[in-house]
C-alpha positions in Angstrom: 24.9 -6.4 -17.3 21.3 -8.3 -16.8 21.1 -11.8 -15.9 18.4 -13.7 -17.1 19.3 -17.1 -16.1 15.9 -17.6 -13.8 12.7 -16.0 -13.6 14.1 -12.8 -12.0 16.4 -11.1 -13.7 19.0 -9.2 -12.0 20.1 -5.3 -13.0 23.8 -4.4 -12.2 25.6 -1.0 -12.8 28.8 -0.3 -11.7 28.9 1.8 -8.6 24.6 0.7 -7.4 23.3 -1.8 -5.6 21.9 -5.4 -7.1 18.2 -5.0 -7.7 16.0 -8.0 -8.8 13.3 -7.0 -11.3 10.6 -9.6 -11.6 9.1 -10.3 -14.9 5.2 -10.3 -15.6 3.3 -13.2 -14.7 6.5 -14.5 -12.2 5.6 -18.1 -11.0 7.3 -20.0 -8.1 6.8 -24.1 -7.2 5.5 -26.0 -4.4 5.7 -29.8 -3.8 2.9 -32.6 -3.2 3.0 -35.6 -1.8 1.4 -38.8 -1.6 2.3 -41.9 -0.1 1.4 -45.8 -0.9 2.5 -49.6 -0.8 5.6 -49.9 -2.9 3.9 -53.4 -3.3 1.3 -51.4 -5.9 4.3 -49.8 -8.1 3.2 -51.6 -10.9 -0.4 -50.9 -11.0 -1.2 -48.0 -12.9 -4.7 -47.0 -11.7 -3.6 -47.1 -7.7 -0.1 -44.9 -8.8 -2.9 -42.7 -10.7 -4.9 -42.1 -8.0 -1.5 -41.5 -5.9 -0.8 -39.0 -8.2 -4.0 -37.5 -8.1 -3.8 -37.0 -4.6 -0.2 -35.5 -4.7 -1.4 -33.0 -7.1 -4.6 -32.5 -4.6 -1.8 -32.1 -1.6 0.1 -29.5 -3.7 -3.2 -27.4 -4.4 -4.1 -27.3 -0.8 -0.8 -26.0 0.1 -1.0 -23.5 -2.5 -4.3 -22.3 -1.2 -3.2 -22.1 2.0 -0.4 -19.8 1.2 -2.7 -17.8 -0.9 -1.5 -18.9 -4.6 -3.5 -20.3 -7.4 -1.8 -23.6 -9.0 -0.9 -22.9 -12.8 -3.1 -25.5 -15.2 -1.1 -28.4 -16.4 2.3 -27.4 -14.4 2.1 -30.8 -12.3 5.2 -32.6 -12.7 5.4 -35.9 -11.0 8.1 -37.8 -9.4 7.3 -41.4 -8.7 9.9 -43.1 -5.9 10.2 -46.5 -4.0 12.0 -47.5 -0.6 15.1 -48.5 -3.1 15.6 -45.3 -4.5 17.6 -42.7 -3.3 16.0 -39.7 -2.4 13.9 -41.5 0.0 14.6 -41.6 3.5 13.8 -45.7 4.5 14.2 -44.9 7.9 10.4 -42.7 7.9 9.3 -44.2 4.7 9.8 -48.0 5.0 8.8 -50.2 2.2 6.5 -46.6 0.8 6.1 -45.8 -2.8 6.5 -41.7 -2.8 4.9 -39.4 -5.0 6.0 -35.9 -5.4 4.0 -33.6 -8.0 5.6 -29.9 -8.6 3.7 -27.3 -9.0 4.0 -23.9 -10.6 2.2 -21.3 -8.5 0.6 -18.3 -9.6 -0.5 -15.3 -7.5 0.9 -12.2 -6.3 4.5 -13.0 -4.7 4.6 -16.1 -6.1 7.6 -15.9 -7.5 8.8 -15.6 -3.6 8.3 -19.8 -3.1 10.0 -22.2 -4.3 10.3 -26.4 -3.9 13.6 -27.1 -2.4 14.6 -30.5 -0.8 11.7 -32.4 0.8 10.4 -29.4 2.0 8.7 -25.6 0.3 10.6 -23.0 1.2 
């Protein structure tokens, strides 16, 4: 039976171990971030330039784990203090801005966005 629910798919036989076969061109993700004044959520130009910088954020991570960022991947998520995935305790009164990326490199397919954090 082969899974191919993700990016990897998984070979089983009866009576061999689970191996992982990973298809050409595998990518894995990795966050940005960007912070601002929740204040500014309506002003399209500063959550712009947030986003610009989140994407910038995720590109230097990438680079400094030895990945190239796939062209056009960026996903953004835009949050304020009220929402819920963010912490008001370390991000008083912030507007958040997460951008996922797809990475692209050898063992890329090895990282992945999870939580808050890139695992």
């Amino acid at each position: 039976m082969v899974s191919t629910l993700t990016n990897v798919t998984v070979a089983r036989h009866p009576g061999f171990p689970v191996r992982k076969i990973n298809a050409m061109g595998s990518t894995g993700t990795l966050f940005g971030w960007a912070f601002g004044d929740s204040a500014r959520e309506d002003d399209a130009a500063y959550v712009a330039e947030l986003k610009r910088e989140a994407l910038d954020n995720a590109t230097e991570a990438a680079k400094s784990k030895g990945f190239d960022v796939e062209p056009g991947s960026e996903v953004f998520t835009v949050l304020s203090a009220g929402d819920a995935l963010v912490d008001v305790d370390t991000a008083p009164d912030s507007l958040v801005v997460r951008c996922t990326v797809k990475l692209v490199g050898e063992g890329a397919d090895k990282i992945h966005a999870e939580g808050p954090m890139n695992g």
